[in-house]
C-alpha positions in Angstrom: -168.5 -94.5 -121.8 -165.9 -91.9 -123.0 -163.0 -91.3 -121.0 -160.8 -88.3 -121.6 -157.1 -87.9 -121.4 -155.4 -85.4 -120.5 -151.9 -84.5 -122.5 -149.5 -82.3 -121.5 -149.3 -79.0 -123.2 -145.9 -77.8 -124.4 -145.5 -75.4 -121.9 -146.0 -77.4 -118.8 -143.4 -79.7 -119.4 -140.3 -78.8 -117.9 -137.1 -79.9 -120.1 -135.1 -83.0 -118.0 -131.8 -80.7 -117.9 -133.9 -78.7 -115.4 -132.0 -79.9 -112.0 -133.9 -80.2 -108.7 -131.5 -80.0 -105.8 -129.4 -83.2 -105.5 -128.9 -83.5 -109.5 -132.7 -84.8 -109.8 -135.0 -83.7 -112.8 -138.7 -82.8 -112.8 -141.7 -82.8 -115.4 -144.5 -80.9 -114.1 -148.1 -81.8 -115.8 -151.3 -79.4 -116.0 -152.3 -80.2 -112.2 -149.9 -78.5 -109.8 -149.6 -81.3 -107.2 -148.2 -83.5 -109.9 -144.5 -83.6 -110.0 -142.5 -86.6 -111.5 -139.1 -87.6 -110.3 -136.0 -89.5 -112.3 -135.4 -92.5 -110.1 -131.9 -91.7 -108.2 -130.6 -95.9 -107.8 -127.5 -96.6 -106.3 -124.7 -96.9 -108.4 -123.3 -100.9 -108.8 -120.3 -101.9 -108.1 -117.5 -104.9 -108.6 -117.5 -107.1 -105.5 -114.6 -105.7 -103.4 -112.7 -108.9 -104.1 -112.5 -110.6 -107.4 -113.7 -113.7 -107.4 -112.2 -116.6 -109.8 -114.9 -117.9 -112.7 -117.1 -121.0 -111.1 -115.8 -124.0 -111.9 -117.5 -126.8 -114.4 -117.9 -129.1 -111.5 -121.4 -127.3 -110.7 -122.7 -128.2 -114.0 -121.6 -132.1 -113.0 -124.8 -133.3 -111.6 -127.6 -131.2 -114.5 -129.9 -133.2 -116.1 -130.2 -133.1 -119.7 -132.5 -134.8 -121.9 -130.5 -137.1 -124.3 -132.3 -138.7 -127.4 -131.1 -140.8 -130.0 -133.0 -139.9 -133.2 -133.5 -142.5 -136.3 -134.8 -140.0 -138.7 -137.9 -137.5 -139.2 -141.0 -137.6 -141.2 -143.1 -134.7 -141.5 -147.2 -135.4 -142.6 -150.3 -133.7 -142.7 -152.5 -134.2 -139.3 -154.9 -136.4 -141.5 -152.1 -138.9 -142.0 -151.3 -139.0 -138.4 -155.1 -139.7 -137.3 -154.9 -142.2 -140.0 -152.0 -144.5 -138.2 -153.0 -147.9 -136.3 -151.6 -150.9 -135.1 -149.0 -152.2 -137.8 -148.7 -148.9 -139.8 -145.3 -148.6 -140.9 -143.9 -144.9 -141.2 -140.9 -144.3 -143.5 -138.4 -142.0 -142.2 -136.3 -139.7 -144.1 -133.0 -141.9 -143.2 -131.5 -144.9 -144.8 -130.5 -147.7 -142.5 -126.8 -147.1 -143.7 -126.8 -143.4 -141.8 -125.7 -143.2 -138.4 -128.2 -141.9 -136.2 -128.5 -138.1 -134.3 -127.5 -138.3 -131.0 -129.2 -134.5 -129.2 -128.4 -133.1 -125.9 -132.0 -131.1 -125.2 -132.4 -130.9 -128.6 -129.0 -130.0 -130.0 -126.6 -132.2 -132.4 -124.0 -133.4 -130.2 -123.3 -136.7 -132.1 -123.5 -139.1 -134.5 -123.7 -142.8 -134.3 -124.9 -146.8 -134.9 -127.5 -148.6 -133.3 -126.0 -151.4 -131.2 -127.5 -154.1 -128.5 -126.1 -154.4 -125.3 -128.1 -157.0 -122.6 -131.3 -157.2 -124.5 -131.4 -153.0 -124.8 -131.0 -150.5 -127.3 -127.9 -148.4 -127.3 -126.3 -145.8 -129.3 -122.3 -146.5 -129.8 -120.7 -142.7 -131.1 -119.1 -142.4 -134.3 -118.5 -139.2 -134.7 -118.6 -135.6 -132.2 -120.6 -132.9 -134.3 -118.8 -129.9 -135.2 -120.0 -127.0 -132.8 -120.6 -124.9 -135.7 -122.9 -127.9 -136.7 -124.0 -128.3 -133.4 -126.8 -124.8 -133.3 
């Protein structure tokens, strides 16, 4: 099924420096009960006082993700289907490198892998530059 549209000719467009009463602008189309208006919003405004910036304590109680990454392989999908029980996956990171600590994902810090009470646990060697960080 065709459907046809209809474009406005030249002449039935009405430039937007044409002012209705009230500063308002009108483009007429090819049926006369048509008539399209500029949207007239309220103007926004600076809250009457000034407020001073929020302070950090807001951001006190976020949750972040925090992950302490040992190093990064990258391998074909066949590879991956290929792993089992006892595979061993070399990682692009010799055990003398400190490891990436990342705050949802960005570079915050750098560190060793310790053991405290039987668990894992990163101790910080070094606070990534923030030019590094991104």
């Amino acid at each position: 099924m065709a459907v046809e549209s209809e474009s406005l000719a030249p002449e039935s467009v009405v430039h937007p420096s044409a002012a209705l009463k009230g500063g308002e602008h009108a483009v007429r189309s090819p049926r006369p009960d048509v008539v399209a208006r500029v949207a007239d919003f309220a103007e926004l405004s600076a809250p009457a006082t000034p407020g001073t910036p929020a302070p950090l304590n807001r951001l006190l109680d976020v949750t972040v993700v925090v992950t302490a990454e040992l190093g990064r392989v990258t391998m074909p999908i066949s590879e991956v289907l290929n792993l089992n029980v006892h595979s061993v996956l070399e990682l692009n990171r010799s055990v003398t490198e400190p490891v990436d600590l990342l705050v949802q994902g960005v570079l915050l810090a750098r560190g060793e892998v310790v053991v405290v009470n039987d668990s894992f646990a990163v101790r910080i060697k070094e606070i990534a530059e923030p030019k590094k960080r991104g």
